[in-house]
C-alpha positions in Angstrom: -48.6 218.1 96.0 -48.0 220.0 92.9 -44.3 221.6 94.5 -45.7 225.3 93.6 -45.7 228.5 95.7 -49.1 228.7 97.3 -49.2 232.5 95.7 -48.8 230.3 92.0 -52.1 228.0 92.9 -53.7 231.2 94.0 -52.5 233.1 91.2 -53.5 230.4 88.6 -57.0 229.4 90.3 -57.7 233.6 89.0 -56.5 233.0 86.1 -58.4 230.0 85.8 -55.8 227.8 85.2 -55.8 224.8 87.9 -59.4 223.0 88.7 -60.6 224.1 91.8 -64.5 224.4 93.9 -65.3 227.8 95.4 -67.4 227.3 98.5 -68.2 230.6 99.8 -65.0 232.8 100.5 -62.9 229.1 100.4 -61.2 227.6 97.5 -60.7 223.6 98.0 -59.0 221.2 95.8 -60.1 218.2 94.9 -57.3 215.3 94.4 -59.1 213.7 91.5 -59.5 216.6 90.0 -55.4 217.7 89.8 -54.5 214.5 89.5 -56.4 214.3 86.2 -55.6 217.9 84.9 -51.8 216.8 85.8 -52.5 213.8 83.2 -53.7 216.0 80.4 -51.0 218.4 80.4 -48.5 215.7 80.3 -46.0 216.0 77.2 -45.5 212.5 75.6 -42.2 211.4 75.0 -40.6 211.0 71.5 -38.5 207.4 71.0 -35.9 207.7 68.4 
């Protein structure tokens, strides 16, 4: 979904980085929830 390494996600889910649930030794990702953290760390484009 997000065209990263799956060592990045894991990397950046340490790091805090990416939204994520723990659920006992699992990590899951919730759709909604990357989906709206891709939104906020969109750049707006500047029109000349």
């Amino acid at each position: 979904m997000l065209g990263l390494s799956v060592n990045t996600v894991y990397c950046w889910v340490c790091q805090k980085r990416i939204p994520y649930l723990k659920i006992g030794r699992l990590t899951k990702f919730s759709k909604e929830d990357i989906n709206n953290w891709i939104e906020k760390k969109k750049v707006a484009a500047i029109t000349v």
